[in-house]
C-alpha positions as CSV (number, residue, x, y, z in Angstrom):
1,X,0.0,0.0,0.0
2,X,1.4,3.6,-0.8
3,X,2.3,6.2,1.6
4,X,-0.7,8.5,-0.2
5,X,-3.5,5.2,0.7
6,X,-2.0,5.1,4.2
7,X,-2.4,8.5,4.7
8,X,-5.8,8.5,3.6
9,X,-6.5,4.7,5.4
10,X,-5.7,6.7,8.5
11,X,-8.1,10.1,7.8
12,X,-10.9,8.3,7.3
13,X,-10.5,6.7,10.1
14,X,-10.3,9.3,12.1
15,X,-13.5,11.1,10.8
16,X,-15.5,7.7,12.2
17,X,-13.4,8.1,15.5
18,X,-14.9,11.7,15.4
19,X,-18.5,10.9,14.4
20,X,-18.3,8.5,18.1
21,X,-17.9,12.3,20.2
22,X,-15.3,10.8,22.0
23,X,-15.0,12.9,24.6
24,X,-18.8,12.7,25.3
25,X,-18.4,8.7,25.2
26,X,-15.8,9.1,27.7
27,X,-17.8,10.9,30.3
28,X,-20.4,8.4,29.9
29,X,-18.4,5.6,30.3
30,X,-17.5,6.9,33.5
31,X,-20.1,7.4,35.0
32,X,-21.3,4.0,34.2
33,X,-18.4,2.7,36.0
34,X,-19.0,4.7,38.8
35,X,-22.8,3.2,38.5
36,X,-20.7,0.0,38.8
37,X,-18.2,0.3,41.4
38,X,-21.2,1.9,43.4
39,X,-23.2,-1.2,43.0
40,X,-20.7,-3.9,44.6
41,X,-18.9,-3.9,47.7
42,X,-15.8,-4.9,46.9
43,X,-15.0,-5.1,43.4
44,X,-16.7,-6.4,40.5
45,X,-16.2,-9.3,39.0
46,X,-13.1,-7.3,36.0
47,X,-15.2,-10.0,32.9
48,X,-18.4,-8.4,33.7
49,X,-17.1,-4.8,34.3
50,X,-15.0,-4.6,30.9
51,X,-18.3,-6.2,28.6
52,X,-20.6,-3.8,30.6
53,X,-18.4,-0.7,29.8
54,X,-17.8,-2.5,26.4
55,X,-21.4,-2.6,25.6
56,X,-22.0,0.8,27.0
57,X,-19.4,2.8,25.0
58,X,-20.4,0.9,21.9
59,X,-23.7,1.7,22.0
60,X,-23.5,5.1,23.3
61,X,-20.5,5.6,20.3
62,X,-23.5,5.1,17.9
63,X,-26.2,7.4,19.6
64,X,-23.7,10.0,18.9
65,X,-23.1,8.6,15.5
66,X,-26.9,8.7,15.0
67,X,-26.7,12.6,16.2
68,X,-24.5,13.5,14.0
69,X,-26.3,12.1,10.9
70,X,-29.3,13.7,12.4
71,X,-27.8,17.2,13.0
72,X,-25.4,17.5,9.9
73,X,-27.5,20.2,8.4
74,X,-27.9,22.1,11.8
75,X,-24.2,21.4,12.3
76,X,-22.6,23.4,9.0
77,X,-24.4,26.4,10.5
78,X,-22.6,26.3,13.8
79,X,-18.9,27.4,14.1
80,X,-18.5,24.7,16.9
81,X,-19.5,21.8,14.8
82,X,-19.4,22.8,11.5
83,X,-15.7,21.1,11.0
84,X,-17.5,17.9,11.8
85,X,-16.8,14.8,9.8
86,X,-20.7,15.1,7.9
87,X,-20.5,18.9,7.3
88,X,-17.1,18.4,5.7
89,X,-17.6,15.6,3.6
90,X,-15.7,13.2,5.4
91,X,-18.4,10.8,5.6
92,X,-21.4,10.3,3.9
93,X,-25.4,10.2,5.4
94,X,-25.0,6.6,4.4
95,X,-21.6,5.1,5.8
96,X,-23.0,7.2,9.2
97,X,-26.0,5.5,9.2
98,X,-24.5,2.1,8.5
99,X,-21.6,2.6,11.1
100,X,-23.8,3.9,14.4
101,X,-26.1,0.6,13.2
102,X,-23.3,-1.5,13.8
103,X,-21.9,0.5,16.7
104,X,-25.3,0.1,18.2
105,X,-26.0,-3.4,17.7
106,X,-22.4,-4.9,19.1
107,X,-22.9,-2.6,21.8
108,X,-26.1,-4.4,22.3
109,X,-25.5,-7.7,21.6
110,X,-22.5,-7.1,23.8
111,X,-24.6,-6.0,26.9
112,X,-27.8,-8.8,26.3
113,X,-25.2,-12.3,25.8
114,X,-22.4,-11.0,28.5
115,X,-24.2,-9.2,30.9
116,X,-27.6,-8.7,31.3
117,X,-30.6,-8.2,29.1
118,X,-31.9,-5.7,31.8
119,X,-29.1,-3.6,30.9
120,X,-29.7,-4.3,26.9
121,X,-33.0,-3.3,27.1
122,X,-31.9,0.5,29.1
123,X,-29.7,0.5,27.0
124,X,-31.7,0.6,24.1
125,X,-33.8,2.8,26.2
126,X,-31.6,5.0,26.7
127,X,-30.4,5.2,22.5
128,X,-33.9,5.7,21.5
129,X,-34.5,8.6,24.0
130,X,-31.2,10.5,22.7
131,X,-31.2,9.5,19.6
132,X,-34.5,9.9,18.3
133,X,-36.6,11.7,21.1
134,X,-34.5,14.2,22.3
135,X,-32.5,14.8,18.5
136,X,-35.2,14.7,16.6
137,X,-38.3,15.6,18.3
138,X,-37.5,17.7,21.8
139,X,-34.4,20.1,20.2
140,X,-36.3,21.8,17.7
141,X,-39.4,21.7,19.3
142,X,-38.9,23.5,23.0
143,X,-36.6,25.6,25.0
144,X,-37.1,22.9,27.7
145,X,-35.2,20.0,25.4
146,X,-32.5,20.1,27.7
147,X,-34.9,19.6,30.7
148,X,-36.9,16.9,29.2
149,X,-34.3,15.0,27.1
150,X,-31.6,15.2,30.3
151,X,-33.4,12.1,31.4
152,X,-31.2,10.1,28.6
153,X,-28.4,11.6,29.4
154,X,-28.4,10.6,32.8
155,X,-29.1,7.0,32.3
156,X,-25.1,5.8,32.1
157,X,-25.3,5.6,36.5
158,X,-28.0,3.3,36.0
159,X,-26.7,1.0,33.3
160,X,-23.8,0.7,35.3
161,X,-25.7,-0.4,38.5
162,X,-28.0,-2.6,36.5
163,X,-25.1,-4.4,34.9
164,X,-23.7,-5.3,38.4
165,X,-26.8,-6.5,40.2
166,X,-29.3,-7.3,38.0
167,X,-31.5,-4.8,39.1
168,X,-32.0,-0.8,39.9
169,X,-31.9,0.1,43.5
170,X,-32.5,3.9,45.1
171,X,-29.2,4.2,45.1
172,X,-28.6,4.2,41.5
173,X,-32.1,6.9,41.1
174,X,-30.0,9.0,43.2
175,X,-27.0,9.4,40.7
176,X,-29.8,9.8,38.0
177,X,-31.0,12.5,39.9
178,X,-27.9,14.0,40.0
179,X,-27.3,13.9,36.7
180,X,-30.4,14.9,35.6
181,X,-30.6,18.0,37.5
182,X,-26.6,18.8,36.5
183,X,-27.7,19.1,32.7
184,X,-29.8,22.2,32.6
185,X,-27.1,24.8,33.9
186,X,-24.4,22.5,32.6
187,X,-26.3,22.7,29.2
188,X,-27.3,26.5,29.4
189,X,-23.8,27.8,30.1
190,X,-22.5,26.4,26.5
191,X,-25.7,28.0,25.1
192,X,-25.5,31.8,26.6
193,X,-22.3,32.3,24.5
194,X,-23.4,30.2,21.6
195,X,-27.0,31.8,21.6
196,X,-26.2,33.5,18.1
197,X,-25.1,30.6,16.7
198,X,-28.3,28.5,18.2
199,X,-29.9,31.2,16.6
200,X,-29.2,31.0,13.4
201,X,-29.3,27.5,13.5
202,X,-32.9,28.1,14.0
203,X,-32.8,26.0,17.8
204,X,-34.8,27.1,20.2
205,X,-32.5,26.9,23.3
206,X,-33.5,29.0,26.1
207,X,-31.4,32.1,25.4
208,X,-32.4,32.3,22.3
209,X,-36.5,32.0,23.3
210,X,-36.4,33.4,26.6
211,X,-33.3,36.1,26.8
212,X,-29.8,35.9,28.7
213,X,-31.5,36.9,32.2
214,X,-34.0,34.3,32.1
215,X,-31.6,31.8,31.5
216,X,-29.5,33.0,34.5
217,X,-32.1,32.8,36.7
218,X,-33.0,29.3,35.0
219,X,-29.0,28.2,35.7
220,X,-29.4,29.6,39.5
221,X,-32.2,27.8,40.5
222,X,-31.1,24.4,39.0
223,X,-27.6,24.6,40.1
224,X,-29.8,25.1,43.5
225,X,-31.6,22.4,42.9
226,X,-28.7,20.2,42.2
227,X,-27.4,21.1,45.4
228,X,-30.1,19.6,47.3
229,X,-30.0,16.4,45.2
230,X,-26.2,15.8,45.8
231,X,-27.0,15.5,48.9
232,X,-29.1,13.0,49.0
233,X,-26.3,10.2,48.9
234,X,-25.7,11.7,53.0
235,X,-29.8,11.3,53.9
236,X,-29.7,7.9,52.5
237,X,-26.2,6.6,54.0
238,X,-24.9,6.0,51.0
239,X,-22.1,8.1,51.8
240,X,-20.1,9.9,54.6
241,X,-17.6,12.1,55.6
242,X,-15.1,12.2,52.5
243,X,-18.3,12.6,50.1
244,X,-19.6,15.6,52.8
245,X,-16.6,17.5,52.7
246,X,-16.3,17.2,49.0
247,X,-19.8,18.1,48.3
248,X,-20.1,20.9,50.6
249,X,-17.3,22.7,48.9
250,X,-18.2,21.7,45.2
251,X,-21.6,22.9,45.5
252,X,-20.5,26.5,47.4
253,X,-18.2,27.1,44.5
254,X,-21.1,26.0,41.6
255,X,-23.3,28.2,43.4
256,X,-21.5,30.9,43.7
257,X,-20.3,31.2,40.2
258,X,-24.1,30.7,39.0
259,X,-24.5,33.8,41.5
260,X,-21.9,35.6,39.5
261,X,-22.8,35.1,36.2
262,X,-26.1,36.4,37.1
263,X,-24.7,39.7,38.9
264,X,-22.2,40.4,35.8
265,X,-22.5,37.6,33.3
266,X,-19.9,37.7,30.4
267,X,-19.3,35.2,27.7
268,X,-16.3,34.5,29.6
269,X,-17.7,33.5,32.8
270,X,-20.2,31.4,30.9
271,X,-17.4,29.6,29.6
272,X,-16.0,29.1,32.7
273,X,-19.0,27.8,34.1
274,X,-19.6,25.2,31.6
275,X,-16.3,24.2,31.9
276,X,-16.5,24.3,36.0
277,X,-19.3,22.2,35.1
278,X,-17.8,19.3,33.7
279,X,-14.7,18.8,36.1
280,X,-17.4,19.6,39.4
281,X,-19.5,16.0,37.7
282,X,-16.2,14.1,37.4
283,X,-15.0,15.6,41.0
284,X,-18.5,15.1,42.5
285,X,-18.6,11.1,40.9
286,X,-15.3,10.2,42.2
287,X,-15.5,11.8,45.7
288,X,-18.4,9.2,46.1
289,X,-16.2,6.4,44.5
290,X,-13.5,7.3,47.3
291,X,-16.2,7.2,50.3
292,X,-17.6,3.9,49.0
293,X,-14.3,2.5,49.5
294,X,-12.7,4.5,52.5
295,X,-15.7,5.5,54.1
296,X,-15.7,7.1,57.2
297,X,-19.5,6.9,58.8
298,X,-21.0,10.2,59.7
């Protein structure tokens, strides 16, 4: 093979790689293994944790492959996505279409044959409500997509926990919860400083319906709200002391830079909340992986 086919073997396989999100894959998959680490109390059995993440990345690898084939026309309007594999030419509709399939299916087959078809079938759940509810249906439709489509989005906790027990106790509702009510101001922080772009795109996001102040106010009271629910691990003994002291600071600091950007919001703060908001999920998930295993009772 020629230097010129290599080079080209090895662009195109990037542009799939990029059609997975991998970044968005890899917060999943995290949080699913947190959902599994959670779930047993020692740890699990390494077969069933590596074909549970497995199945989970595959399958969430083509939900974001599905969004992309879904959004490319939405996509080419919006400086943050427009360099995207579909908008670009990379890829075609078709080879998108057939490669989240596949994705999808192993992913699957993967979770129904090694772990457990409970975990399959929320899985699948969980594809169709992204993929297809919340893509299709909620995004263009209402400012409160976010809101209602979050509930995909924070499924990954639950897979995790189903794929370790069998089953889905409170405990696992609770890091839905958490999850869920993380998404809004997570979600509205990217939006404030992309609300031009959302604009054009013709998406009605809540800046764009509702104005920037609104949408403050919408990111205060939610990051409130997820406040209250990240503590819910402590009411329920799921956690103790190490989770306390962690959540007790993570949430003054979320609360107070929600507080900020509503007193003086700028693009930049908005940036820096959406980015706070991504490391205070990973910081908040593994302070509750560290108290499962070094707990110290309250």
């Amino acid at each position: 093979m020629s230097t010129l086919a290599l080079i080209e073997s090895d662009w195109r396989l990037r542009e799939f790689f990029e059609l997975t999100k991998p970044r968005v894959v890899a917060m999943i998959v995290f949080t699913a293994m947190i959902g599994m680490l959670l779930a047993t109390p020692g740890l699990p059995d390494p077969l069933l944790f590596f074909a549970a993440s497995l199945g989970i990345a595959l399958a969430s690898a083509g939900a974001a492959a599905c969004n992309c084939l879904a959004e490319r026309r939405i996509d080419a309007l919006m400086a943050r996505t427009r360099a995207r594999p579909l908008p670009m030419g990379g890829v075609s509709p078709l080879e998108t279409g057939m490669f989240a399939a596949v994705l999808a299916g192993l992913g699957l087959g993967v979770l129904y044959w090694l772990v457990n078809p409970l975990t399959a079938w929320l899985t699948a759940i969980t594809f169709f409500g992204y993929a297809v509810v919340y893509t299709r249906w909620l995004k263009p439709a209402t400012p409160q997509n976010i809101v209602i489509g979050g509930a995909s989005g924070a499924m990954p906790p639950v897979l995790g926990w189903a794929a370790m027990t069998g089953g889905v106790g409170h405990e696992a509702l609770l890091l839905f919860l958490i999850l869920y009510a993380w998404t809004p101001p997570h979600f509205w922080a990217l939006a404030l400083y992309r609300r031009e772009e959302y604009a054009r795109a013709g998406l009605p996001m809540l800046p764009v319906t509702h104005g920037e102040r609104y949408t403050l106010l919408s990111i205060l009271l939610y990051t409130a709200i997820l406040t209250a629910v990240s503590l819910l691990p402590l009411a329920v003994g799921m956690s103790g002391r190490l989770y306390l002291a962690a959540v007790l600071a993570l949430d003054a600091y979320y609360l107070a830079l929600a507080w900020r950007l509503l007193r003086a919001y700028s693009d930049a703060l908005a940036r820096r909340a959406f980015a706070w908001s991504i490391l205070y999920l990973g910081l908040l998930f593994a302070a509750l992986l560290l108290d499962h295993f070094f707990s110290i009772p309250i």
